[in-house]
N, CA, C and O of each residue as an XYZ file, in Angstrom:
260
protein
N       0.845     -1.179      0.000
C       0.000      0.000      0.000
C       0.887      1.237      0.000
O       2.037      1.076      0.408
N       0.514      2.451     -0.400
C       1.406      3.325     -0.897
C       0.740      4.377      0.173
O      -0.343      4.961      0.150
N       1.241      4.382      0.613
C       1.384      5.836      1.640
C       0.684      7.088      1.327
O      -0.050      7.712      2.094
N       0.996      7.396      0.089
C       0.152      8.552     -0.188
C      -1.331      8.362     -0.312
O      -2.092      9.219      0.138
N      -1.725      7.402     -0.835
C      -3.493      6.901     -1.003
C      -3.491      6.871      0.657
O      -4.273      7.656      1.193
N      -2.834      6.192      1.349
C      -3.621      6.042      3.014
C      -3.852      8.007      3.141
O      -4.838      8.435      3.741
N      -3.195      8.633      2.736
C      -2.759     10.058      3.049
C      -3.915     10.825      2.377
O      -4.698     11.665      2.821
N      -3.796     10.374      1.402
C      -5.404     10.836      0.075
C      -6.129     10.489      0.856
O      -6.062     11.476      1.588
N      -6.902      9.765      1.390
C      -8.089      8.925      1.631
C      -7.982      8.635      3.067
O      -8.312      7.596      3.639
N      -7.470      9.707      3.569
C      -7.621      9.364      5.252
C      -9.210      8.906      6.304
O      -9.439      8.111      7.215
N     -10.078     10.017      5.463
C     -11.232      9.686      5.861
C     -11.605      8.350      5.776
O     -12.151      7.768      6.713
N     -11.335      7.810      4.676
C     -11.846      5.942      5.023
C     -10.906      5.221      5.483
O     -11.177      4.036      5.676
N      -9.341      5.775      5.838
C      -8.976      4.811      6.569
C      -8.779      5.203      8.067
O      -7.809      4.712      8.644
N      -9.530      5.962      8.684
C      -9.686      6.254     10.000
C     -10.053      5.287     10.804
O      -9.607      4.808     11.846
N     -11.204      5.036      9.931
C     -11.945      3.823     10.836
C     -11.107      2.321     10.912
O     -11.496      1.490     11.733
N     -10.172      2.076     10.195
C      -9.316      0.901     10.140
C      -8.418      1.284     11.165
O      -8.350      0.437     12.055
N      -7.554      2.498     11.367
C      -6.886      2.793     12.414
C      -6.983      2.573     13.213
O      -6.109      2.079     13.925
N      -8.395      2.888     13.601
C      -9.368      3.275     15.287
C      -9.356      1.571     15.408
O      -8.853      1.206     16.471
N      -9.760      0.586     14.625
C      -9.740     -0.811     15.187
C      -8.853     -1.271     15.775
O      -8.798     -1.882     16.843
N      -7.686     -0.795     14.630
C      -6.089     -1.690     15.052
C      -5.634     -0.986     16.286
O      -5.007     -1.659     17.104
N      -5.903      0.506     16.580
C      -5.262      1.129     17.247
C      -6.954      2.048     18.556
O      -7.494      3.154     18.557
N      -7.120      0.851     19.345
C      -8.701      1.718     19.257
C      -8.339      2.523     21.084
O      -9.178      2.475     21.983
N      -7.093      3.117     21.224
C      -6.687      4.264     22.019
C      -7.093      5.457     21.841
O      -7.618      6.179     22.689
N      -6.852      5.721     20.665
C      -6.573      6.936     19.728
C      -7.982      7.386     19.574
O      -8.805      6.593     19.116
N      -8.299      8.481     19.887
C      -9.180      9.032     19.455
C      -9.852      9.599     18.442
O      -9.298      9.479     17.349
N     -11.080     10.298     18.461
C     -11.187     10.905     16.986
C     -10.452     12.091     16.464
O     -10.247     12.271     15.264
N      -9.981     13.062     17.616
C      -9.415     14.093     17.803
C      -7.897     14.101     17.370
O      -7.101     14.983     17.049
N      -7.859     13.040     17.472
C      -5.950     12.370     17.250
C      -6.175     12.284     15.892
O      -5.587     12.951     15.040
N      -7.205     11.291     15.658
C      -6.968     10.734     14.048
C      -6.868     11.779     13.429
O      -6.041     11.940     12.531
N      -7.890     12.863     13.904
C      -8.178     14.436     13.238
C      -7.310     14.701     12.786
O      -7.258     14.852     11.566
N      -5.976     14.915     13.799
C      -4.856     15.383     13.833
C      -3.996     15.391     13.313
O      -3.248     16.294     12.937
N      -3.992     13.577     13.157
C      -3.053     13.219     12.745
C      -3.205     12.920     10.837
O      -2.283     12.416     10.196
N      -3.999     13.180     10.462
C      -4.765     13.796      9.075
C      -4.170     13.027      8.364
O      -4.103     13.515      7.235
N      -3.563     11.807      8.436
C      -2.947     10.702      7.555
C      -1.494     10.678      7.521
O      -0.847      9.958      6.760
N      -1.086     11.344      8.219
C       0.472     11.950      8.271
C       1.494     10.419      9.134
O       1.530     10.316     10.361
N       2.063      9.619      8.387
C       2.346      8.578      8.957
C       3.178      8.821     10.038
O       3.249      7.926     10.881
N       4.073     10.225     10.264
C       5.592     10.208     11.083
C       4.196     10.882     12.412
O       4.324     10.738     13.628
N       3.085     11.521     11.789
C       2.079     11.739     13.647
C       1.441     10.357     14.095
O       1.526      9.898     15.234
N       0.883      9.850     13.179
C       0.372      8.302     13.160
C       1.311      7.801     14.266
O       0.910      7.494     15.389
N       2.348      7.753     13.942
C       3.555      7.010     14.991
C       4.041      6.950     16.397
O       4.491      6.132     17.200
N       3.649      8.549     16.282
C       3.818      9.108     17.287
C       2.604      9.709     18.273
O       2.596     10.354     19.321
N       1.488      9.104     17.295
C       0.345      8.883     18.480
C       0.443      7.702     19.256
O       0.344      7.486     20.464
N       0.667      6.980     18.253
C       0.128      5.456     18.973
C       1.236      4.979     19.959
O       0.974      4.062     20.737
N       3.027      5.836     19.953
C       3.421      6.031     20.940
C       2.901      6.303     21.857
O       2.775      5.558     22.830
N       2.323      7.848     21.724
C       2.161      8.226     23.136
C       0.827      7.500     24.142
O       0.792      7.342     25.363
N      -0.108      7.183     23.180
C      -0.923      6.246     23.917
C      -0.969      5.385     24.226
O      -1.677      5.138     25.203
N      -0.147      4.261     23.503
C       0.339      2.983     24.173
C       1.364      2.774     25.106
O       1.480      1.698     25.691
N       2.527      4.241     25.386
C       3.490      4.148     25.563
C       4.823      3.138     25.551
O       5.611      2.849     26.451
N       4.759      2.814     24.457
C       6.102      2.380     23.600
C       6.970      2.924     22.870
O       6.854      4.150     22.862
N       7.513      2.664     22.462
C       8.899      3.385     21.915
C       8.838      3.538     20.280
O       8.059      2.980     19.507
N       9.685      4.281     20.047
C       9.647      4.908     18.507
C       9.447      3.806     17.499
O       8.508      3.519     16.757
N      10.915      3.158     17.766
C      10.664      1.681     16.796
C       9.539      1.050     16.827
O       9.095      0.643     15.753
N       8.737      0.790     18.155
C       7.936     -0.309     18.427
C       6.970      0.444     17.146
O       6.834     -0.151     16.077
N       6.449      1.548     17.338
C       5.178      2.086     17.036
C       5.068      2.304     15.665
O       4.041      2.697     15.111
N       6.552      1.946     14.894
C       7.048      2.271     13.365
C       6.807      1.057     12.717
O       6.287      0.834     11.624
N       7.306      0.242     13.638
C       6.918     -1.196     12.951
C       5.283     -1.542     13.111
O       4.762     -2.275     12.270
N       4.539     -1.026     14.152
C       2.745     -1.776     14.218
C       2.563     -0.673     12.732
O       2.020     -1.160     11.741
N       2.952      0.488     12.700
C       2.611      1.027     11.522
C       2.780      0.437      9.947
O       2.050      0.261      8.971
N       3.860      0.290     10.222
C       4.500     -1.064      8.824
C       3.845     -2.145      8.606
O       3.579     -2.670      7.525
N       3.553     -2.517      9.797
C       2.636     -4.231      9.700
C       1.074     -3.840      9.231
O       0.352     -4.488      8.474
N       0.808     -2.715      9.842
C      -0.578     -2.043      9.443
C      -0.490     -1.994      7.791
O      -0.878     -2.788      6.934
N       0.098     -0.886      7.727
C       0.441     -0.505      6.424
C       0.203     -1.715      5.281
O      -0.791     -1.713      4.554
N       1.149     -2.652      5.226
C       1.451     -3.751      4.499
C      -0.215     -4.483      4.673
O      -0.642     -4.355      3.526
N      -0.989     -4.951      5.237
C      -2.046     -5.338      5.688
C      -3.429     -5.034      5.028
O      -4.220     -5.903      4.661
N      -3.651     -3.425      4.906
C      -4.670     -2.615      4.313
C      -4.400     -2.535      2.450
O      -5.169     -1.885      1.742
């Protein structure tokens, strides 16, 4: 999956986020407006894990959708 379509088309993939990642709010997703390097660094701060950890659930996400 190409990064920029998740980025285009954030609105429909919000709701896939919110499953995999269902911390995150709507306000976050808002936020984070498809932008993969905030993506990352949400699901850091709400899961509290570390940079790598949260780069790779993104990657595995990513690859997945």
């Amino acid at each position: 999956m190409n990064w920029d379509r998740i980025e285009g088309n954030w609105k429909q993939f919000k709701g896939k986020v919110k499953q995999q990642w269902g911390k995150l709010t709507d306000d976050q997703l808002d936020e984070i407006a498809g932008r993969r390097d905030q993506l990352a660094g949400k699901i850091q701060e709400s899961y509290g894990i570390g940079r790598d950890e949260a780069e790779q659930q993104v990657k595995e996400w990513e690859n997945r959708v």
